[in-house]
C-alpha positions as CSV (number, residue, x, y, z in Angstrom):
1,X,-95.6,-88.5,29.9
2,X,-96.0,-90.5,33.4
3,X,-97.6,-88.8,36.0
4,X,-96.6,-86.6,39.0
5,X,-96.9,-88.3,42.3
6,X,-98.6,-85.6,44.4
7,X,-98.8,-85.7,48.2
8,X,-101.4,-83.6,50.1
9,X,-101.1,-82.7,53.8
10,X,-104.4,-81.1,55.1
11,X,-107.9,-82.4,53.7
12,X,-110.0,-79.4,54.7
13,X,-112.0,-76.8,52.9
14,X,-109.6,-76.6,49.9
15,X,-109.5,-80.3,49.1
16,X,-110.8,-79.0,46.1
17,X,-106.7,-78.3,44.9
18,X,-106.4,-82.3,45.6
19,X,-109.5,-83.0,43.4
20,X,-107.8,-80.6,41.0
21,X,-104.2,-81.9,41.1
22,X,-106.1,-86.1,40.8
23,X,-105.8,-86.5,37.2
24,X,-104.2,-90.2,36.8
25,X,-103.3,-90.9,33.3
26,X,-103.2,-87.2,32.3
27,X,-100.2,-85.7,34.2
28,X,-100.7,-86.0,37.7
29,X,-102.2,-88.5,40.5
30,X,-102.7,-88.4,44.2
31,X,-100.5,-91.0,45.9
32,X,-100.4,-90.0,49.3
33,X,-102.7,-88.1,52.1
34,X,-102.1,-86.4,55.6
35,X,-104.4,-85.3,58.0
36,X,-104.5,-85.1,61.9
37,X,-107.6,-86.6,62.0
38,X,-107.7,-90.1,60.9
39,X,-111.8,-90.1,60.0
40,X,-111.0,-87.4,57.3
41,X,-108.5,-90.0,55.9
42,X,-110.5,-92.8,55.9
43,X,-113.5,-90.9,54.2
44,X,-111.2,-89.7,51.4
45,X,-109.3,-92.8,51.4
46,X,-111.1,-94.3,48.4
47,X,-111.5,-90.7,46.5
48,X,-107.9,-91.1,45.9
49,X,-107.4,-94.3,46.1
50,X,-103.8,-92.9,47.4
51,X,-101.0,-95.4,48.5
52,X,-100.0,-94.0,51.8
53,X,-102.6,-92.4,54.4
54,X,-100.7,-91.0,57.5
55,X,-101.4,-88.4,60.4
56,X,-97.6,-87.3,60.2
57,X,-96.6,-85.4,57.0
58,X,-93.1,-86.3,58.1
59,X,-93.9,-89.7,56.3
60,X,-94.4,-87.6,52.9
61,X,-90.8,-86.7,53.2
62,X,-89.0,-89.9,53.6
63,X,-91.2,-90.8,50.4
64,X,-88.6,-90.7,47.4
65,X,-91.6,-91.5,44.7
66,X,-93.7,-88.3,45.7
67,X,-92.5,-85.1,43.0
68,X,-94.7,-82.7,45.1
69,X,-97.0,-81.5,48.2
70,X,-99.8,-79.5,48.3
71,X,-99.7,-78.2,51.6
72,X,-103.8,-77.1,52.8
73,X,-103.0,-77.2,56.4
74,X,-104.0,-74.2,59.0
75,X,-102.0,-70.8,58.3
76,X,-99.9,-70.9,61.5
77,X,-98.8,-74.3,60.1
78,X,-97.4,-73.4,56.6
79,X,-94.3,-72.0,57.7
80,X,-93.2,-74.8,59.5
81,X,-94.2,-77.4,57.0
82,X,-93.1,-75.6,54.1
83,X,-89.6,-75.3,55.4
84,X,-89.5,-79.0,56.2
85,X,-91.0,-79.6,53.0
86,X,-88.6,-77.7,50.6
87,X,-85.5,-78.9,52.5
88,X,-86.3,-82.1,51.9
89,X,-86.7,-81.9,48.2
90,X,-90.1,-81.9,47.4
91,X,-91.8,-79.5,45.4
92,X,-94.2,-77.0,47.2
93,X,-97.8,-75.9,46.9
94,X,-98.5,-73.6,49.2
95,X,-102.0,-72.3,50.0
96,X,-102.5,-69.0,50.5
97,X,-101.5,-66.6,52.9
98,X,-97.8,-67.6,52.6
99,X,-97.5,-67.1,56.4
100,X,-98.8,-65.6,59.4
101,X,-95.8,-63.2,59.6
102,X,-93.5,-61.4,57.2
103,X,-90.7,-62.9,59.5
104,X,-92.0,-66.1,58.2
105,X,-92.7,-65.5,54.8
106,X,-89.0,-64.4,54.5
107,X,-87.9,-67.9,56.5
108,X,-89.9,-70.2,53.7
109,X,-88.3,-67.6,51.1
110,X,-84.5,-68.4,51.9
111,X,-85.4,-71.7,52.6
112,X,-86.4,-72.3,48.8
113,X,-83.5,-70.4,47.7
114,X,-81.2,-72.6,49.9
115,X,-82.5,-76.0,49.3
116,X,-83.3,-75.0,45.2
117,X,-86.4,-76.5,45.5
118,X,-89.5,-75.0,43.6
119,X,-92.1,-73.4,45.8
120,X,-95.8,-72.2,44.3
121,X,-97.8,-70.3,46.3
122,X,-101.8,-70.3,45.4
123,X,-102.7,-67.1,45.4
124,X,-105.6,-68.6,42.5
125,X,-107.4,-65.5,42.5
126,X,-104.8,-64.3,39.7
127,X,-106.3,-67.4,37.3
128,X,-109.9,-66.0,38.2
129,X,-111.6,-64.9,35.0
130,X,-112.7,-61.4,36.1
131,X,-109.3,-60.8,37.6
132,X,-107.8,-61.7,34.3
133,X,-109.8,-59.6,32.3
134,X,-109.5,-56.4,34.3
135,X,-105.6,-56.8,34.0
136,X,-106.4,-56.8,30.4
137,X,-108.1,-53.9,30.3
138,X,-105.9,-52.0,32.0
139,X,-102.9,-53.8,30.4
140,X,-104.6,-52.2,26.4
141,X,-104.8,-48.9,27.9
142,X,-108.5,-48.4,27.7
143,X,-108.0,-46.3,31.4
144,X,-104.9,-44.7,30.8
145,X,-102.0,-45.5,33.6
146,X,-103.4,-46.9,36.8
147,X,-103.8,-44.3,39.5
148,X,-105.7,-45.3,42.1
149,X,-107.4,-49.0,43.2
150,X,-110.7,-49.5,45.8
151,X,-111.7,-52.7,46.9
152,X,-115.0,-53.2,48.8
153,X,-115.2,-57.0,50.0
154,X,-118.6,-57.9,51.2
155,X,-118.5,-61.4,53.1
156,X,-122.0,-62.9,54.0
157,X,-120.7,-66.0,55.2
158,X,-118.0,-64.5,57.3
159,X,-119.6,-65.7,60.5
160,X,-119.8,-69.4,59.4
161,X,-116.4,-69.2,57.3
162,X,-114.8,-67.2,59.4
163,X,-115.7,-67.1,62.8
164,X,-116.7,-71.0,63.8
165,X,-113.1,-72.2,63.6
166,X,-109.5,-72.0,63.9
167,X,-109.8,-68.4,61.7
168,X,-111.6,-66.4,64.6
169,X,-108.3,-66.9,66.5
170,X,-105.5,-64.6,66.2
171,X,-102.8,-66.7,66.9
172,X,-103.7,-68.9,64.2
173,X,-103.8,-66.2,61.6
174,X,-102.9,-62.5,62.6
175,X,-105.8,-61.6,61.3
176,X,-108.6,-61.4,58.5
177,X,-106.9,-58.4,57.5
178,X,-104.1,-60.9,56.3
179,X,-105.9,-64.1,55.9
180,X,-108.7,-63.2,54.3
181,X,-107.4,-59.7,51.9
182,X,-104.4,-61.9,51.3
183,X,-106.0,-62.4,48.3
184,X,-107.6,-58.9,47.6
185,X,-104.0,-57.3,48.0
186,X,-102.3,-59.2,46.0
187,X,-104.8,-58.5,42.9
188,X,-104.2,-55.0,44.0
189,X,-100.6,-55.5,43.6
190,X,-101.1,-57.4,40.2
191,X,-103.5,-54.9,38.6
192,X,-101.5,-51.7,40.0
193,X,-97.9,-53.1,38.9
194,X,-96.7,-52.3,42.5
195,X,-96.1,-52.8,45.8
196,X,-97.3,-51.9,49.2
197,X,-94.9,-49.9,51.1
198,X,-96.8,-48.0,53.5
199,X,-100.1,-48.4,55.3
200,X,-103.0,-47.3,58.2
201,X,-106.0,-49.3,59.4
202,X,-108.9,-48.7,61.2
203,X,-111.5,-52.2,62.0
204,X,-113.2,-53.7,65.4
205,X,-115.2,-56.6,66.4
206,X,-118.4,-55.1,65.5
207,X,-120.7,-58.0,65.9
208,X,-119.0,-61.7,66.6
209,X,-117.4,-60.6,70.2
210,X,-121.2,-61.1,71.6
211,X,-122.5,-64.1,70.0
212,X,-122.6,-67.8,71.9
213,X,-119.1,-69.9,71.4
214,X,-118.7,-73.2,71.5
215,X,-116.9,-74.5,74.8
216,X,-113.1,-75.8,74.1
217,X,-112.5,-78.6,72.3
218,X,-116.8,-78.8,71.4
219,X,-116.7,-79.8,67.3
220,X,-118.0,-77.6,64.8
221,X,-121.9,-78.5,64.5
222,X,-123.1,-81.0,61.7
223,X,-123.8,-78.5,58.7
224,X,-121.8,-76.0,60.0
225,X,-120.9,-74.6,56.5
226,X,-124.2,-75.8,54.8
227,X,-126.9,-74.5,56.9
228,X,-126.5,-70.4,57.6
229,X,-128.0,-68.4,60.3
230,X,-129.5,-65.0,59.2
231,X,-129.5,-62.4,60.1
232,X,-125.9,-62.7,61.7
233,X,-127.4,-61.9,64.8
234,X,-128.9,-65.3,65.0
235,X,-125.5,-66.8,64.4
236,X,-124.2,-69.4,67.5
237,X,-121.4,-72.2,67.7
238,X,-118.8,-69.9,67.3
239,X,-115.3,-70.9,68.1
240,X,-114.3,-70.6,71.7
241,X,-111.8,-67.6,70.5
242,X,-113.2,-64.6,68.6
243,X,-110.7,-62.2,68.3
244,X,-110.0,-61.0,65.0
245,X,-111.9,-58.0,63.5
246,X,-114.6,-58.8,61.5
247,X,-115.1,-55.0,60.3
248,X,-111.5,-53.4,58.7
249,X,-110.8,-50.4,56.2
250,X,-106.9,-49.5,55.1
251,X,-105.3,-47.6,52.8
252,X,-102.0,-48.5,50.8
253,X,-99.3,-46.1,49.0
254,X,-97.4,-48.3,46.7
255,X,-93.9,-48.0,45.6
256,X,-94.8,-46.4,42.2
257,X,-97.2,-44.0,43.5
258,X,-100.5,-45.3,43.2
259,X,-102.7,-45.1,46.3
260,X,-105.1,-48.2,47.0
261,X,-108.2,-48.8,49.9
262,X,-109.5,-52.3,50.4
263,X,-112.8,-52.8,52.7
264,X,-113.9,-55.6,54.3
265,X,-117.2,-56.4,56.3
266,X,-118.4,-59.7,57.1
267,X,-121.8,-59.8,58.1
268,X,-123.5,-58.3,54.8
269,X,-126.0,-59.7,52.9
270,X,-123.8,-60.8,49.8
271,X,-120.8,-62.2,49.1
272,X,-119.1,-60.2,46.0
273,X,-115.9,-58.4,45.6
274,X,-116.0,-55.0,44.3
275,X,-112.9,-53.8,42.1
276,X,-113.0,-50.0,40.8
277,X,-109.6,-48.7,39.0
278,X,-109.2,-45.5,37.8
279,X,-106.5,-44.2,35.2
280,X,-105.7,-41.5,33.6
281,X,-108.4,-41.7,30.9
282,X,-111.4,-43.5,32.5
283,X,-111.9,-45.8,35.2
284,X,-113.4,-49.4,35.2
285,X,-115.7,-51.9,37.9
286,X,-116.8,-55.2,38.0
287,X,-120.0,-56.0,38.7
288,X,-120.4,-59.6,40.1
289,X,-117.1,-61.0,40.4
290,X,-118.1,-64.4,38.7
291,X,-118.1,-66.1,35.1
292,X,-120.9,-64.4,32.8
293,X,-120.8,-61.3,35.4
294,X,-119.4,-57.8,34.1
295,X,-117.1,-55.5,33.8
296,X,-118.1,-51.8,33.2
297,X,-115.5,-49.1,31.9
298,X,-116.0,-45.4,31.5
299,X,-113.5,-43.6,29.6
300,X,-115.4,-40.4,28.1
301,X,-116.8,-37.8,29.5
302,X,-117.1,-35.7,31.9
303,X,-120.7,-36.2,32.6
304,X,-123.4,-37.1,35.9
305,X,-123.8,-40.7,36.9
306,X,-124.8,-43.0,34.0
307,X,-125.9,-46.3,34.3
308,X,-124.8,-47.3,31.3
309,X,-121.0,-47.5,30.3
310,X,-118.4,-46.9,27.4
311,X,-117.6,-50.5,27.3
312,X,-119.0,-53.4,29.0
313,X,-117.0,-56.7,28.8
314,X,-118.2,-60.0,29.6
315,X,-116.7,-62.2,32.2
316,X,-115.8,-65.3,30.5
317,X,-117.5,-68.7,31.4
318,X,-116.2,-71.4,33.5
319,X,-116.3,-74.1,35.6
320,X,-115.6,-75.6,38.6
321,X,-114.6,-74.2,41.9
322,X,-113.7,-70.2,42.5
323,X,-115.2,-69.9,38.9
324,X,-112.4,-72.3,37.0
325,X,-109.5,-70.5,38.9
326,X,-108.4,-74.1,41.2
327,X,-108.0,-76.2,37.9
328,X,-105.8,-73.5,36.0
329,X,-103.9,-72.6,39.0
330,X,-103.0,-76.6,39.7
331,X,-102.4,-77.0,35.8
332,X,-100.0,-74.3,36.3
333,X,-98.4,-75.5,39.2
334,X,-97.8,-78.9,37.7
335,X,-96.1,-77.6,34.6
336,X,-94.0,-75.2,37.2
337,X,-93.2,-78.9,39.2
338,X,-92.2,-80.7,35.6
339,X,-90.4,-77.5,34.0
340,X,-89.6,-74.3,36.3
341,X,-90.0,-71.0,34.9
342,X,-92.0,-68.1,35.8
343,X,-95.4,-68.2,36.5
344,X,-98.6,-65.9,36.8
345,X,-98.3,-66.7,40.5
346,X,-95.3,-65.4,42.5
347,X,-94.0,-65.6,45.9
348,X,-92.6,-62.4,46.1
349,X,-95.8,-61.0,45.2
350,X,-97.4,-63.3,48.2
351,X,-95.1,-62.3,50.7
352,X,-95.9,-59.1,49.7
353,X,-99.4,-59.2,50.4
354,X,-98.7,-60.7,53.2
355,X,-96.6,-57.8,54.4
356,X,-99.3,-55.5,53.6
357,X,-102.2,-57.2,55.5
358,X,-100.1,-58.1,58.7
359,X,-98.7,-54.2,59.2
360,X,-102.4,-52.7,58.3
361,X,-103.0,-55.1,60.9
362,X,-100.7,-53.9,63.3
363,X,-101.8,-50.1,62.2
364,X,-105.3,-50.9,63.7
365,X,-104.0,-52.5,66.5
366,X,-102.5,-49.3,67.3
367,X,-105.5,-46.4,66.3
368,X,-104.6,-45.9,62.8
369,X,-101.0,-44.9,62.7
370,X,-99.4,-45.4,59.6
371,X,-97.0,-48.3,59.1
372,X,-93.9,-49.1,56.7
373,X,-93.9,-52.4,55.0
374,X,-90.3,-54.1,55.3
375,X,-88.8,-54.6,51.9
376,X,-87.6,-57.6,50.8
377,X,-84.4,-58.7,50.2
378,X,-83.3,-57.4,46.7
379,X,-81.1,-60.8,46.0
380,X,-83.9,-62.9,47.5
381,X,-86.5,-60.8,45.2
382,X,-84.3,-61.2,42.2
383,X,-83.9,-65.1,42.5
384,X,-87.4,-65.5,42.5
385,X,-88.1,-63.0,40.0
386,X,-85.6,-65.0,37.8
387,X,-88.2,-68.2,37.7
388,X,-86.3,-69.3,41.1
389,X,-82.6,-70.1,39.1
390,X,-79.2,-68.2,40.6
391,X,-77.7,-65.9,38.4
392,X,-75.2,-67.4,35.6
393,X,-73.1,-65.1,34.1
């Protein structure tokens, strides 16, 4: 089997997807690399060992022997490079959030559909082993029918992650509602079997509006994401625009009548996601969201609090970065580039979460009040929902 040609535009945090997608010999090699700064190229020139290095992704395109992109590249980017991407031919990995906009998420949508070419969007959290065993549970029946989801997200290193670059700036990425729940809502979505349809938000700039920023255009500091300032307090060297929230709350009803909450905070202690599901006959939650961590469930009863549990399930072990989750969700992606087909992934189910996050988002922008979440286009859904084929017959 000869290998993928793989193009990457954007060599930031998540070059771990290249690192994952560099496998020459064994299905897939890196052969080409964009970035807008030319020192990131040249220090993972030789990592590579790619062919072409260019600040202009537009070079990518006009490259016949590349299969696919990965597109890594700031989220008020990926609807623009998407687009260009897919209508000229070339397969498309798309980081997560889809877009900074349902608007856009909708544009990159039809532009798939359009051009036929493939689109993946890396929502990887759904190849994350704790994920994947809580959908089993739930997926045996061990908790009855899914009735209600809460999410607590506790984010220790929001203030380095989060609030030294481009993501403390709105118009880079709505919000962290959206770019950073993206993820949370779409495991909501995937363990519910629904769909957001209508939300409200509450969430402020709790502590980050009063911290020291950098002045415009000042780099981030040397060991800006290896060295942490605590307590958050402390922190300085923010980016010269801090204006998402870095405290939200919002609640979903989805389409087949389950209600969800998802909480986010990101100046705790700890960094852990917090998943409780309750069904009709018990309810589950993971504790410690990572390989060898567990998962509690509760399904007798009634009784007081009890430490102990019904059933306790193990996390399974793994390796690599986000607990194993970036190598399966490339692997998947580069059978999806060779053969089509459905996959665990889905952009329906991104835009969706997108949708979600970006009208809570506008709900606390405007004191709570409720919000619908625009539908999608049925035909659009359907086409995608099909493996991203047109209808024969």
């Amino acid at each position: 089997m000869e290998d993928l040609r793989i193009g990457v535009i954007g060599l930031g945090l998540r070059t771990s997807l290249a690192l994952a997608a560099h496998r020459p010999g064994r299905g897939a090699v890196v052969a080409a690399l964009c970035d807008s700064d030319p020192a990131v190229l040249k220090r993972r020139a030789g990592t590579f060992e790619a062919e072409l290095l260019t600040e202009d992704y537009r070079e990518l395109l006009d490259r016949p022997d590349l299969d696919a992109v990965v597109v890594n590249t700031p989220d008020d980017t990926h609807e623009r490079l998407a687009i260009d991407c897919l209508r000229a031919g070339k397969a498309v990995y798309l980081e997560k959030p889809m877009a900074i906009t349902v608007e856009g998420c909708d544009a990159i949508l039809r532009a798939a559909r359009e051009s036929g070419t493939r689109l993946y969007v890396g929502h990887n959290m759904r190849h994350m082993g704790v994920v994947r065993l809580m959908r089993d549970i739930i997926a045996k029946g061990v908790i009855g029918e899914p009735k209600t989801v809460w999410v607590r997200h506790f984010v220790s290193y929001g203030g380095d992650y989060y609030f030294k670059d481009w993501h403390a700036d709105r118009t880079r990425t709505t919000g962290l509602l959206l770019q950073k729940a993206a993820h949370d809502l779409d495991v909501i979505h995937w363990l519910a079997g629904g769909y957001t349809t209508r939300v409200n938000a509450l969430g402020d700039l709790m502590l980050y509006g009063d911290l020291p920023r950098r002045e415009p255009g000042t780099p981030r500091p040397d060991g800006w994401l290896q060295e942490y300032e605590w307590p958050p307090t402390t922190r300085r060297n923010l980016h010269h625009v801090v204006d998402v929230e870095d405290v939200s709350v919002m609640n979903m009803r989805l389409d087949n009548g389950v209600i969800a909450a998802y909480q986010q905070c990101h100046f705790s202690p700890d960094y852990v996601r917090n998943y409780t599901v309750i069904g009709t006959e018990g309810r589950l939650e993971n504790f410690g969201d990572g390989p060898g961590d567990t998962v509690k469930v509760w399904n007798t009863g009634p009784t007081g609090y009890r430490d102990d549990c019904d059933i306790a399930y193990k996390v399974p072990e793994a390796s690599g970065s986000h607990g194993g989750a970036d190598m399966e969700i490339v692997t998947e992606f580069l059978r999806f580039v060779r053969e089509g087909g459905v996959t665990d992934t889905s952009p329906v189910a991104a835009r969706m979460s997108v949708a979600a996050g970006y009208m809570a988002t506008m709900s606390l922008r405007d004191g709570g009040m409720p919000y619908d979440v625009p539908a999608l286009d049925a035909d659009l859904a359907a086409y995608f929902d099909r493996g991203q084929t047109e209808h024969r017959g």
